[in-house]
N, C-alpha and C positions, 0 to 999 in steps of 0.2 A: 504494500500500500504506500501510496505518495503522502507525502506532509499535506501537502495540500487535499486531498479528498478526504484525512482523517481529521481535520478542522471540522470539515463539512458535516461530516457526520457525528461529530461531537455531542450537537445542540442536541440533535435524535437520540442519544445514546445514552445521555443524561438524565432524560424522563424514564427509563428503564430501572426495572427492580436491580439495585445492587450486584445480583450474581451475576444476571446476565451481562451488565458493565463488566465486570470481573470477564468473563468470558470471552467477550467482546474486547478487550484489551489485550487479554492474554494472547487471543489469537492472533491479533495484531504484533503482538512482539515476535512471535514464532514465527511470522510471515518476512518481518521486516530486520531480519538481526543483521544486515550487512548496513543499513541504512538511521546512521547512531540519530540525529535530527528527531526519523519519526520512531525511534525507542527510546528519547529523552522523553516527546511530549507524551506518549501514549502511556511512560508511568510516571509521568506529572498530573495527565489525568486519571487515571485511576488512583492515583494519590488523594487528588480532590475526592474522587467518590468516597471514598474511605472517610475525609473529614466529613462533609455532607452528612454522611449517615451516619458519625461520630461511633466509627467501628475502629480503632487506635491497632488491632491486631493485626 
């Protein structure tokens, strides 16, 4: 995935229950491990989610 369409799909991803954030990041890292940019922001977001739903583990 490109930085740029995982932006896009951010907003959307957001309104999703917790796991599936989880899931949906995760996959995202496994997809993108050569490309450091979108594996900083995809566990900056999933970092947010974690604070959001004030889950610290």
């Amino acid at each position: 995935m490109k930085y740029q369409k995982l932006v896009k799909e951010v907003e959307g991803v957001g309104k999703l229950k917790l796991s599936e954030q989880e899931n949906f990041y995760r996959d995202v890292l496994n997809e993108s491990s050569n490309d450091l940019e979108v594996m900083v922001a995809a566990t900056f977001y999933l970092g947010m989610a974690y604070y959001y739903e004030a889950n610290y583990t």
